[in-house]
N, C-alpha and C positions, 0 to 999 in steps of 0.2 A: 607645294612651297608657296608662302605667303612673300610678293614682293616687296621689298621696301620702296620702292617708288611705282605709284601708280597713277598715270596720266589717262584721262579721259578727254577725246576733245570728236568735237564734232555735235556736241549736243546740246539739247535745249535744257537750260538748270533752272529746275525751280528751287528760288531760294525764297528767303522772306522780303525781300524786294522783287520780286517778279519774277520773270521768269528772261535769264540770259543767254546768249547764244560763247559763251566763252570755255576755254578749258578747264581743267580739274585735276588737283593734283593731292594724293593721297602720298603722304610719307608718314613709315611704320605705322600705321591703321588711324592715323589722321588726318585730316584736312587740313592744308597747308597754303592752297593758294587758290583761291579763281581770279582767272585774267590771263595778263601777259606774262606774270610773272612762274603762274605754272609752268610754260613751254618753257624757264630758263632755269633748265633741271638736265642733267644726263644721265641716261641709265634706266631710263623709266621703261617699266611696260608699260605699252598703249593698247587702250581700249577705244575702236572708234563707233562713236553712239548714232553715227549716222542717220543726224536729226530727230533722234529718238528724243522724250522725255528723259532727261537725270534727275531724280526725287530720292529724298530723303527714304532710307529704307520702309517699308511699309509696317504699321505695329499693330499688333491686335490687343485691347482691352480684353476681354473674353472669351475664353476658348479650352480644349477640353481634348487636346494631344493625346495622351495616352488613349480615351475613347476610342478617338479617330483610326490611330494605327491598331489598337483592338480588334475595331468592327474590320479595317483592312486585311487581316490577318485570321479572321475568322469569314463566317457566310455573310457578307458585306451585300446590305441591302439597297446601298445609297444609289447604285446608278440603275436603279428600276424604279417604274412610280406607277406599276400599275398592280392587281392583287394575282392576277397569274403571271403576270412576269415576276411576283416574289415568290408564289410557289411552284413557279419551274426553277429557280434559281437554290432554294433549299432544295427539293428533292435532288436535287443534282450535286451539293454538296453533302447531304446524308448518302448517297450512292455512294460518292468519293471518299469519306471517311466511314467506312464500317464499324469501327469500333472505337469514337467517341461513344461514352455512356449519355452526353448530350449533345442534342444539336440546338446551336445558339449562333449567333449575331448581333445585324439592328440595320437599323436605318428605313423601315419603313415610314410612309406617309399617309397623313390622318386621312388625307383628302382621296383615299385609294379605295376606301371601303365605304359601307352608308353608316351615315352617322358616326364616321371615324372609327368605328367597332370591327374589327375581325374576327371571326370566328374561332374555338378549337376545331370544330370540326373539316373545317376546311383543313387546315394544319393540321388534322388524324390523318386526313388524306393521303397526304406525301411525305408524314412522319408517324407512321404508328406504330411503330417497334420502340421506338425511345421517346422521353421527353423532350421535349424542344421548349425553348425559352427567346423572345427577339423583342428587344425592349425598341419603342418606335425611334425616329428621328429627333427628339425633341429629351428622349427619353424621362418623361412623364405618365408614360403607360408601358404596360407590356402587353405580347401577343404569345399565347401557352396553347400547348395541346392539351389533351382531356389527361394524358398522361405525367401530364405537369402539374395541372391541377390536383391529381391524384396525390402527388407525392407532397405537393402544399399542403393538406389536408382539405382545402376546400370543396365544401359541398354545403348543400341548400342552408345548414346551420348555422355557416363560419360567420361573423360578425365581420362587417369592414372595421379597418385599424382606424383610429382616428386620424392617421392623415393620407387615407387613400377609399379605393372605393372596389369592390368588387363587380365588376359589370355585370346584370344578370337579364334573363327573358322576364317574360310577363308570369312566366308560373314561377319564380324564383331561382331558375337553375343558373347558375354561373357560367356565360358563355364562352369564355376565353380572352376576355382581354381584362388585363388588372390595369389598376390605375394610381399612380403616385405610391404610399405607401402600403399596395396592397402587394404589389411587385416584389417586395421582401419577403413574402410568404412562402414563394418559389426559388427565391432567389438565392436565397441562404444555404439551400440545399441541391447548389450548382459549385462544380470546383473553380476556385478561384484561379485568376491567370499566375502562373508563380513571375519570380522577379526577371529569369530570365524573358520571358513573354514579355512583362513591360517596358524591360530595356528595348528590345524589340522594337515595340510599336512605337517607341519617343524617335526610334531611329529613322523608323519608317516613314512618320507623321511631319518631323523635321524635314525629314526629304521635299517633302510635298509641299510643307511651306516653303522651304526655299524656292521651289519653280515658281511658287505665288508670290513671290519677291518680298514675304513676311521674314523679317529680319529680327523683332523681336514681339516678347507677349506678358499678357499677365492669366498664367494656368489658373480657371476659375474652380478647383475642384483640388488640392493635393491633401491626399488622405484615404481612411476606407472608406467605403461605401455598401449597399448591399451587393452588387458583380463585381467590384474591383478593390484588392488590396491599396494598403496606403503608397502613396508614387512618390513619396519624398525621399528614402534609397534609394531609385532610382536616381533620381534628379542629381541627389550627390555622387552616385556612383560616374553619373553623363559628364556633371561638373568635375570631378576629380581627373579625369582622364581626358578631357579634352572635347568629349564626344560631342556634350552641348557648347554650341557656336553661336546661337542665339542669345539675345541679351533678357531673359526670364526675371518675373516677381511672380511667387507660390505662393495663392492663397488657400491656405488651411482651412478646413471641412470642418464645419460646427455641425456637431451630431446633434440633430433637434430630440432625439431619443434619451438625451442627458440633460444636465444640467451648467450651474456654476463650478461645479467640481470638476469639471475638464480646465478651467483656464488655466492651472499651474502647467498642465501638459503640453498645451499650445507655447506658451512662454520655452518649456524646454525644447521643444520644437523649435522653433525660432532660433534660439540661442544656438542648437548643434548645427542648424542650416549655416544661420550666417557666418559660423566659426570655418565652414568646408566651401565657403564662399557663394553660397545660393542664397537669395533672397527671400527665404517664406517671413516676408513682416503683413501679411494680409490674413484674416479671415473671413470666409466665407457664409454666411446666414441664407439658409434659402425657407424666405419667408410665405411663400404663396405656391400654386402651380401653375398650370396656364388657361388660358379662358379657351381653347377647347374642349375642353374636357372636363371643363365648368369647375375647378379648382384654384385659379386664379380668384384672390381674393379681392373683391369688389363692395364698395361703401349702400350700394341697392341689388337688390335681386338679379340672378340673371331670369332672361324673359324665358317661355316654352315655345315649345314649338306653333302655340298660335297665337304667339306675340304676348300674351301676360305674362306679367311679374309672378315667378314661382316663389318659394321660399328658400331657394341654395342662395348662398352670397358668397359661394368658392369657401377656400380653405384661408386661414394662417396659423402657420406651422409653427410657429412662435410665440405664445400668448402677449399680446401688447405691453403687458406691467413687465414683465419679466423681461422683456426684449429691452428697457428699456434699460434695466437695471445691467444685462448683458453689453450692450452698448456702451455703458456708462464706465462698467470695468474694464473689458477690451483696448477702450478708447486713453483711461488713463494710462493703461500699461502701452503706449505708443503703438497698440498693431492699428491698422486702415481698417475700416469695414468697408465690405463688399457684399451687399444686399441682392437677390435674386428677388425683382421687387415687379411684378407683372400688375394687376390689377391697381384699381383706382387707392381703395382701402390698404392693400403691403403698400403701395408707396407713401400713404398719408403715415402707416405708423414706423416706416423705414427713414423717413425722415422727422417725425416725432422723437425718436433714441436717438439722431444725431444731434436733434436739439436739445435733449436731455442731457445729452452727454457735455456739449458744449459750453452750456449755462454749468456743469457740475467742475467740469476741468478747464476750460477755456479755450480757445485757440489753439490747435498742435498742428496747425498746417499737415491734417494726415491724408487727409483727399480724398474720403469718402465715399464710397461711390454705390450709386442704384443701377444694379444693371438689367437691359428689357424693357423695361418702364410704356411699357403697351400702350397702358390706359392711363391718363393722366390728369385727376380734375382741374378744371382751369385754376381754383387757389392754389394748389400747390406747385403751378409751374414757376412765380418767381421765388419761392423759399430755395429750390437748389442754388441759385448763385446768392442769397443770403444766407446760407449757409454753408458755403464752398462745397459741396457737394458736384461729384462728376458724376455728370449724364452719359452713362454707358448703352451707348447705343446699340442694333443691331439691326442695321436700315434695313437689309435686306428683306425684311419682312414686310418691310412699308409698302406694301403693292397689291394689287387685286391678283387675286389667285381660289382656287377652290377651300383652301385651308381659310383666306380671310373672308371668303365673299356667300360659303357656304355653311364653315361651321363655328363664326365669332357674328359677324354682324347681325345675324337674323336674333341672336342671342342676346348681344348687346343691346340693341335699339339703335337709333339713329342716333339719339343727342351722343348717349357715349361714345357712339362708332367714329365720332369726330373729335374722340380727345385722345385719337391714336396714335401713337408713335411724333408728338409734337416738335419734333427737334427743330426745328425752324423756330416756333416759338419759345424756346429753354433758351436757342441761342440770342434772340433779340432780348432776353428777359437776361442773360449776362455768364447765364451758367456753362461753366469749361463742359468741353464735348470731347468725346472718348467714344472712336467705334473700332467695331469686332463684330465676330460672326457668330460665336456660340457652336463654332466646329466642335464635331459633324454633325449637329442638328442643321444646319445649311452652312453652306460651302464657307471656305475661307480664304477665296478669291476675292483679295481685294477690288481691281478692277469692277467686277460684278459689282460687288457689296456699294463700293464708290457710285456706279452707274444709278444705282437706282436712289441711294441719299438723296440724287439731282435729280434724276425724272422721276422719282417715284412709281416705277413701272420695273418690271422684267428687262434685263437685256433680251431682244431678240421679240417681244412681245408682240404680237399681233391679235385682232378681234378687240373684246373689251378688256382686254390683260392691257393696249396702249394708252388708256386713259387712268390718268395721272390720279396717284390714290391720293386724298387731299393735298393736292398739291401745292396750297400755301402754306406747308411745312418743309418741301423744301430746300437744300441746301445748296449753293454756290460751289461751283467745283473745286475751288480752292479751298471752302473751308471744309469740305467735305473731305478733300486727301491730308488736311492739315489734322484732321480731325482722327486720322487714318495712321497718322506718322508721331506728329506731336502731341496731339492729346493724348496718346495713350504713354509715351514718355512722360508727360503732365503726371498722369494718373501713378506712372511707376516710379514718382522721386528721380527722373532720368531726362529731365528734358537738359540737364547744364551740359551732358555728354553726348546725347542725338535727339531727332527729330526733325531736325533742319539740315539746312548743307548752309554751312558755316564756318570760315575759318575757324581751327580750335576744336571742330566735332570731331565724332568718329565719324571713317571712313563708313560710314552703313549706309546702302546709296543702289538702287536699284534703276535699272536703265530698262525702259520699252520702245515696243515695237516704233512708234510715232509719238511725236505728241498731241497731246489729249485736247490739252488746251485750241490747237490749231484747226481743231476738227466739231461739228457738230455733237452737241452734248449727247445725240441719240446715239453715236459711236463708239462713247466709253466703254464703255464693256465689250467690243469687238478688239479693244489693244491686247499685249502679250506682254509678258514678261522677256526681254532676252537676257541681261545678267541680274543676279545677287550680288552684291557683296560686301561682306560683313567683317568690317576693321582693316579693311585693304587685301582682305581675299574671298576672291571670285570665287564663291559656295553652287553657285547655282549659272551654267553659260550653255544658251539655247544653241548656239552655234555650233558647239561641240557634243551636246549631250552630257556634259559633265553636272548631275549633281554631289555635293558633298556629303562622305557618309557620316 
């Protein structure tokens, strides 16, 4: 039962003048008062925040729901990160299910194996009665057994697709891990989750945000895919009925495998969304992959392993002329683009089509946005804010770790290694900032993701994981949650309705353990969530254990 009057006192409110020590009052899923004039209310439930932080509900720019409850629902690789704790973990669920014809999941880490490669034959090991299929954490590669490959047709002959790579030994044989669009070769010939399954995991994955005190998102992905049907039934089916409680924008999957001739379809899409009340006005472009895996498209060569310039410069999945001209239609029919733009090169031509676009139509205040944006050349950091362009972030990456410090930098070189994750510098330079985690390629705990914006390190980090990965990029803890709550209302057309605690907003308003502010910045990511809640009901209360289904 959602209260019509809900009173919060006790706690610390960060609003957009600071941060106050006063109450809070939510009438039917609004904000109504902070001060004295909240306590001059009768009937209220009270919530007391006892000295916790009161912030604006937590929003994610980018993120990948249905995955997340996916991989949770299937052999969920995510809370392992070593190569035998992933294959005690499958053998154990191929034990458990007999008769899946495949064993599948995900969440594996590049940084688990040498060279980020895993083997099939390790995975014949502990699956060699079926196929097995586990696309990694980031899912830009996959990991197959020899019986996968079998059923892909690959062998010594297969050609890579032009936007993926087949990993192979030194005699040509295909070792087990595909990469980018090689993964469709196996993939296609895996059963798809049906609708019940995705309903499912939005259910499950929503849960999870709610304890993360994630209130609302913009889905970087609704459509098919090669392992997943399209999730936009879903979404209406969540929307029709109540289910989805979060305040969602769906962006729509541009099949790089097509053309021009899909936009009337995107258009109809759109239309039947926003007629059943869901927002899909976004598309999705994923222009590059990522610079592990040396796919991430880059304006120079990535180096080899003994520091020379080879001849790969990653991929773009999009030819440039065509992208622009994609851009340029997209753009006048009012949807957003949303670019998957990692390397130096995708962001130089991801914001190239926005400037194309812009000179061809002008101004549509759509909000654009590059999200990842890794590798950054120093020109092009101030074109995002002359071109209103949001910098979608995903700080959590900005940190020394085995993934950045073993298999990007040695790759990169130094000069580029320094035009990583710049958001410090986008934001001096004026451009709107927008972060998210890119769940479940890493986590979508805010706190976390918040923690390291600031210190650019790991919560929890010790040895040289505590020194700070460029850390004149970054950010101020305020602008970091601001970044966290409003910028991605910013990015979703939604900031006149939340992001702040505002007379006049919604109630969407997440309370933790302490506040953050009052504490050394090494502590942010040691806080907790204890409630959710979204338009004046409590979705998510540590206290009790209630999350909302």
């Amino acid at each position: 039962m959602i209260p019509s009057r809900l009173l919060i006192t006790n706690g610390h409110v960060f609003t957009p003048a600071g941060i106050v020590e006063e109450p809070l009052l939510v009438e039917d899923g609004v904000i109504t008062a902070i001060g004295a004039a909240a306590l001059d209310v009768s009937g209220a439930v009270e919530i007391d925040a006892a000295g916790g932080l009161v912030s604006p509900g937590f929003q994610d720019c980018h993120i990948h729901p249905y995955h997340a409850g996916l991989d949770m629902i299937a052999c969920d690789l995510t809370p392992y990160d070593t190569a035998d704790a992933y294959l005690a973990r499958i053998a154990e669920y191929a034990a458990d299910n007999p008769e899946l014809p495949w064993i599948s999941g995900g969440g594996w880490s590049m940084d688990a194996f040498p060279g980020g490669l895993p083997s099939a034959a390790a995975l014949d090991a502990v699956v060699p009665d079926r196929p097995a299929f586990f696309p990694n954490r980031d899912g830009h590669g996959a990991w197959v057994n020899s019986m996968a490959l079998e059923i892909g047709g690959i062998d010594d002959s297969t050609p890579d697709p032009f936007d993926g790579r087949i990993e192979r030994d030194a005699d040509g044989h295909a070792i087990g891990t595909l990469q980018e669009g090689a993964m469709g070769l196996v993939a296609r010939h895996i059963p798809l989750p049906t609708q019940d399954d995705l309903d499912e995991a939005l259910e499950i994955a929503q849960r999870q945000l709610f304890q993360w005190g994630v209130t609302a998102w913009q889905d970087a992905i609704v459509g098919a895919t090669n392992d997943t049907p399209d999730t936009l039934d879903s979404y209406l089916r969540a929307t029709a009925s109540g289910v989805l409680k979060a305040r969602v924008v769906g962006a729509l999957w541009w099949d790089r495998n097509r053309g021009l001739e899909q936009i009337p379809e995107l258009v109809a899409k759109r239309e039947r969304a926003v007629a059943a009340g869901f927002a899909a006005t976004t598309v999705k472009i994923m222009q590059d992959g990522v610079a592990e895996n040396f796919t991430a498209g880059m304006l120079e060569p990535y180096l080899d392993s003994c520091g020379c310039p080879g001849e790969n410069t990653g991929k773009s999945f999009v030819d440039p002329t065509t992208l622009i001209e994609i851009a340029t239609q997209l753009d006048a029919l009012g949807f957003q683009l949303h670019f998957h733009a990692l390397g130096d090169r995708a962001v130089r031509e991801s914001l190239d089509a926005i400037e194309a676009a812009r000179k061809a139509n002008g101004d549509k205040d759509l909000r654009h946005t590059l999200a990842h944006i890794q590798v950054v050349h120093p020109d092009d950091v101030p074109r995002f804010a002359e071109l209103g362009v949001v910098a979608n972030m995903q700080p959590l990456w900005a940190r020394h770790e085995p993934q950045m410090d073993v298999l990007t930098i040695p790759f990169l070189g130094a000069r580029r290694a320094a035009w990583q994750y710049p958001f410090g510098s986008l934001q001096r330079a004026g451009a709107p900032l927008a972060s998210g985690s890119d769940w479940p390629v890493s986590t979508a705990n805010p706190l976390h993701i918040i923690h390291t914006a600031v210190n650019r390190s790991p919560v929890g980090a010790t040895g040289s994981a505590t020194l700070p990965f460029l850390g004149e990029q970054a950010l101020s803890l305020a602008d970091a949650l601001i970044a966290h709550s409003l910028g991605t209302a910013y990015l979703n057309h939604d900031e006149q309705r939340s992001g702040t605690i505002d007379v006049g907003k919604a109630g969407d308003i997440v309370i933790l353990d302490r506040d953050i502010f009052a504490a050394p910045v090494a502590e942010i990511g040691s806080a907790t969530v204890i409630y959710t809640i979204i338009g004046g009901e409590v979705v998510y209360d540590a206290t009790t254990a209630l999350v909302s289904a």
